[in-house]
N, C-alpha and C positions, 0 to 999 in steps of 0.2 A: 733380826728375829731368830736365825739359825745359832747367833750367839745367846740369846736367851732360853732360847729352847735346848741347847746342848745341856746347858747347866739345869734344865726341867727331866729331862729326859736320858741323857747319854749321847755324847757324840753321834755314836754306830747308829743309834734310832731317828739321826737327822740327817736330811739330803736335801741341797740346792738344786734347782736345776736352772739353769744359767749359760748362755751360748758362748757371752762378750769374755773375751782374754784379758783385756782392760778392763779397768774400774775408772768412771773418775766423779771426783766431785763437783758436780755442775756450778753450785751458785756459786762458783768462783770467778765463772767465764765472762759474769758481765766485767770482770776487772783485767781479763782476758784481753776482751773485744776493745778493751781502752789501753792496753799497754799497758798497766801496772800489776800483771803479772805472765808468768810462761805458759803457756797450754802444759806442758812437760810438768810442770809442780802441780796442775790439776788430777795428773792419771797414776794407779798404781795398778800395778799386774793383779788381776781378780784371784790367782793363786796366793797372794800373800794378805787376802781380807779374809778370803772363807775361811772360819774355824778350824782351825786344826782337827781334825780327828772326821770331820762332817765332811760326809762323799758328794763328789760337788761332779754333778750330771750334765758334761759339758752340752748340752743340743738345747733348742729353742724349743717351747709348750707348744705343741699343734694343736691340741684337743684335750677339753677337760668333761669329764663323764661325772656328776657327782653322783648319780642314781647308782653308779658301781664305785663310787671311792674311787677312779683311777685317773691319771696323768697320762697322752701320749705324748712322744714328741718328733721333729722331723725326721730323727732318722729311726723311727719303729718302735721304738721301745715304750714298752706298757708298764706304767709304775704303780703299786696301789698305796693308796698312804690310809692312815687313822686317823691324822686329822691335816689339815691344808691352809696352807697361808697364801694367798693372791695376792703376788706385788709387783706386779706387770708394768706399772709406770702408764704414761700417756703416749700416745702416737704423733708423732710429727707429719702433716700431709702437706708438704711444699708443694706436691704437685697439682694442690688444689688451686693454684695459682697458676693461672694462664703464666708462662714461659720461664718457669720454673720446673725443676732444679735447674735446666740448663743453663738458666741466666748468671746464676755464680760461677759459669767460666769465664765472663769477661769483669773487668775491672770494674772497681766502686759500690758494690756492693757485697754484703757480708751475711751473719745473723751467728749472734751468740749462743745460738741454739741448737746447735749443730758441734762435734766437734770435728769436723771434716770444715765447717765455713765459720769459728770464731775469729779465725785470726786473719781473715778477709776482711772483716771487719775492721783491725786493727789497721792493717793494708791501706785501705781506705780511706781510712781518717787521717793518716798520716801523709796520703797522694794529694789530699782536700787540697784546693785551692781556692772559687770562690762558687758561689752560687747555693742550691737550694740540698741541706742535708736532712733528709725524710728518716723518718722512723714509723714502724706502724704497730698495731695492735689490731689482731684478726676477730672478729663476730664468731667467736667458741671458745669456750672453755680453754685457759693458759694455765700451762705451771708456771708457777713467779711471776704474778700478774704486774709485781713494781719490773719488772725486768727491762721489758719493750723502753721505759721510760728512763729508767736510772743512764743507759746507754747514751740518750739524749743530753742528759747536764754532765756526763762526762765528757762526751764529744763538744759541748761548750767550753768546757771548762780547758781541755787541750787546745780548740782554737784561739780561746783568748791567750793561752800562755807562750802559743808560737807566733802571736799577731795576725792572725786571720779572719778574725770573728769580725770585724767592720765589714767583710765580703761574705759574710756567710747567714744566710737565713736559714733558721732552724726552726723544722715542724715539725708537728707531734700528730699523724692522722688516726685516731684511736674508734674503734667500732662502737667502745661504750659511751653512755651519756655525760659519763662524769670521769673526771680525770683520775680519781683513786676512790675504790668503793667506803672508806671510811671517813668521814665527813672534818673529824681531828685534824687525818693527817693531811686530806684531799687540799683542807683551805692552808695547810702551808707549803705545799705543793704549787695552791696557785699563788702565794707569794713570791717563791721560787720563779714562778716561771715568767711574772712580771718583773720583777728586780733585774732577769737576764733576758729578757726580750725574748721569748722565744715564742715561738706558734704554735700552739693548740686547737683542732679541727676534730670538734666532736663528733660520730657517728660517720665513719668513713671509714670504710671497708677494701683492703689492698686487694685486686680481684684480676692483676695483668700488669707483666711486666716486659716491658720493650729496651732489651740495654742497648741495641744498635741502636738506639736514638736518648739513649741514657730516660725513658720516660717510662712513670708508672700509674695505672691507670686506678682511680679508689671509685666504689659504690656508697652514694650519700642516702644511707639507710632511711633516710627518713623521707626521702624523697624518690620513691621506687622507679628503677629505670633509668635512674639519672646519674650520671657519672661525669668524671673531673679527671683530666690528666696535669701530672705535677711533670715539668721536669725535674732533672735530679741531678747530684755532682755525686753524695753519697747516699745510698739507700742501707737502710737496717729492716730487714725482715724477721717479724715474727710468723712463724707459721702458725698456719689453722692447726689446733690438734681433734684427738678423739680418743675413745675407749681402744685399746688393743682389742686386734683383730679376733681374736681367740674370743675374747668375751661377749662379741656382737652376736645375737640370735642363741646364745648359751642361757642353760635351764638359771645360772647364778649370776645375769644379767637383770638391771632393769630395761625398761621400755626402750632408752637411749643405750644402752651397751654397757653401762657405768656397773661394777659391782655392788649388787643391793645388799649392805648392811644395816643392822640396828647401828644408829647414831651414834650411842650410847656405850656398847659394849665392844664394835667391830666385828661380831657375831653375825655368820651369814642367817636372812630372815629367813629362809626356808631350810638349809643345810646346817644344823648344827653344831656339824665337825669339820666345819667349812670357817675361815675368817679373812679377813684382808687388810691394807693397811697404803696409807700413799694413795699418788693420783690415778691410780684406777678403779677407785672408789667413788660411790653416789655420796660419801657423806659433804654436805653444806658449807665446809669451810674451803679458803684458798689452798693452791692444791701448791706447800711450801714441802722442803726439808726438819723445817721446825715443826710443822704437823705431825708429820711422820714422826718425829723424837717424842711429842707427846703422845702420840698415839703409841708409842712400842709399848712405852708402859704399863699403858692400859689392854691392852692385848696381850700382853703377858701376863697380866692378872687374869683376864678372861679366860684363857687358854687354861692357865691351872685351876681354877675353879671350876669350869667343865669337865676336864679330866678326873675330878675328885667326883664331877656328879654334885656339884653345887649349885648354887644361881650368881652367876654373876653377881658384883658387889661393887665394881670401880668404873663411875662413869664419863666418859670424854667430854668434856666441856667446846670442845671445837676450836681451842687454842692453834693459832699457827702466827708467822709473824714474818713482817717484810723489811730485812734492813733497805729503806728506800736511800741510794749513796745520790748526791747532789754534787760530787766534787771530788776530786782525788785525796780528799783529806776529811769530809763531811759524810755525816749518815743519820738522815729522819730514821729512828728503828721503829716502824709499825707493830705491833702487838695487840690481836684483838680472837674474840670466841664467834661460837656460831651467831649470834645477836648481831655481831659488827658491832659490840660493844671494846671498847679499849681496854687488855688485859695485858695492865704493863708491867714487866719484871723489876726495873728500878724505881725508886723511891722522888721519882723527878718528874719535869714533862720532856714526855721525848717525841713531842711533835717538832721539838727544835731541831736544828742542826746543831749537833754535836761531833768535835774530832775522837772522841773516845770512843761513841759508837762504828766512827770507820774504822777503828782498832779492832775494837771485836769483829766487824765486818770480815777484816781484811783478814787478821790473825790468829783471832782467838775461835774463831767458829768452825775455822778447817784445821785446828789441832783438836776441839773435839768432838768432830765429824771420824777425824782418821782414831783417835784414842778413847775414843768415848760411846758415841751411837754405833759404829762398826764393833765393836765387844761387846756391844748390850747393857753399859756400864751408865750412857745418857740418855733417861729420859723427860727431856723439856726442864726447864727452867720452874716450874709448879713449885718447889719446895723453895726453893732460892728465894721467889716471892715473895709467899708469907714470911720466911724471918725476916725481909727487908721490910714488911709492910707491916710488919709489927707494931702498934699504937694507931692505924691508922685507920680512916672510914675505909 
């Protein structure tokens, strides 16, 4: 967005402010956590993405004041701006997890979610020898809700190709009712996971973990009070997240902490020179990177037609999309709007497994992440679309 707004406004009139010296591109890590790629190809120095010419305010948002326009941050400094973009991301709370963080000091356990424990992950799967390999999915809001899962039929897919999978039981303990919120992609998903035998335990909540005894303990939501311990050979943790801290009990909060915007426009409902973008937002769709690409563009619309003193004119359909990877060569690509209806880019069905879509997965989607979304230059696939879907219902 600092890249689109340079080119609205002037460099000199834009400022980041931004703590992390690194950058890196997350949805890579699930390919991380499996070994088909380096954590090192995921990261670049955060001085070589912010725009040139754009003063980039190395310290972390303590406090946001929108009743005075201002910004503080941890170390003092009072910024006032004209208008403001909230792109805070989501919080990771490992420690909501009885014996956690600590527990990723000993062996077997990982989580992609993390770039301090993806490659634990890899660690792990690679130590596997036989018994019970857990994956979970926490009862709160996830970014990359395929993530927790994709991790799973890669970790199949490695022990069948080293011969281990006759010793290995693989479960899936997931907090939600259904195994993928789109009903498309969910029932090939459960094709998937009967053709590989794998286990799926619905409404099970990862709530303690014990690695001196390699054992993790899940809450069966539906059943209050009542809990199950799994042992474990390797565990994949997703953490619980939440709103950043900054946002929780803030006048530009909803009720839960989420940034409250119009849907439609990314336009704060109360603060009108206020907007946001990504998962720190209330809006209703999965909280992706491909969200975010559709969303830049419409918030760059929004942004210069407020400045003009207009009414908005471009509005977010709630496109985001989930390469779901099945295999170190296969990728279900999910694509759907705020409805949980299927808004699919190519001209096919891509509830299948396709090796083309783990091309794009693998390849095509972090060269334009780095060349494309980071300049301002990509946003979302919406145009690509329609010429592909040209003649069609």
């Amino acid at each position: 967005m600092s890249a689109r707004m340079k080119r609205r406004v002037g460099a000199e009139n834009v400022a980041v402010v931004e703590p992390s010296e690194s950058h890196y591109y997350q949805p890579i890590w699930t390919l991380v956590g499996a070994g088909a790629k380096t954590l090192r190809s995921s990261g670049r120095a955060t001085a070589s993405v912010v725009p040139s010419g754009v003063k980039w305010i190395r310290s972390r948002v303590q406090e946001i004041d929108p009743d005075k326009s201002t910004v503080r941050t941890d170390d003092g400094k009072e910024i006032s701006y004209q208008y403001l973009i909230v792109a805070l991301g989501i919080q990771l709370h490992y420690e909501k997890i009885k014996g956690l963080p600590e527990a990723f000091e000993h062996p077997r356990i990982g989580s992609n979610y993390s770039v301090k424990t993806v490659e634990k992950t890899w660690k792990a799967l690679q130590d596997f020898k036989e018994g019970n390999a857990i994956f979970s999915f926490p009862n709160t809001p996830v970014k990359c809700a395929g993530a927790p899962q994709k991790i799973m039929y890669l970790a199949d897919a490695y022990l069948r190709k080293t011969g281990k999978r006759p010793k290995a039981n693989i479960i899936y303990n997931t907090s939600l009712p259904v195994l993928f919120g789109i009903k498309k992609y969910a029932d090939s998903l459960w094709d998937v996971v009967r053709a590989r035998d794998l286990t799926i335990n619905l409404r099970h909540n990862l709530t303690e973990v014990w690695p001196d005894r390699r054992e993790a303990v899940f809450e069966k939501l539906d059943s209050p009070g009542e809990t199950v311990v799994f042992e474990y050979e390797l565990l994949h943790v997703t953490p619980p997240m939440g709103p950043p801290e900054v946002l929780k009990g803030n006048p530009l909060s909803d009720p839960a902490g989420w940034l409250d915007l119009d849907r439609d426009t990314l336009q704060h409902r109360t603060y009108p020179n206020v907007f946001g973008i990504g998962d720190c937002t209330n809006l209703p769709t999965a909280k992706t990177a491909a969200a975010v690409a559709a969303q830049s563009s419409v918030l760059d619309r929004t942004i210069s037609k407020v400045m003009k003193k207009e009414k908005p004119d471009k509005k977010y359909d709630g496109y985001t999309s989930c390469p779901l990877v099945t295999s170190y060569s296969t990728v279900i690509l999910a694509e759907f709007d705020y409805n949980g209806q299927p808004l699919e880019t190519f001209p096919i069905d891509q509830s299948k497994e396709r090796r083309t879509m783990y091309h794009m997965k693998a390849n095509v989607m972090p060269h334009l992440y780095w060349h494309g979304l980071l300049r301002g230059l990509w946003g979302g696939p919406g145009p690509y679309r329609r010429i592909m879907h040209l003649g069609m219902k």
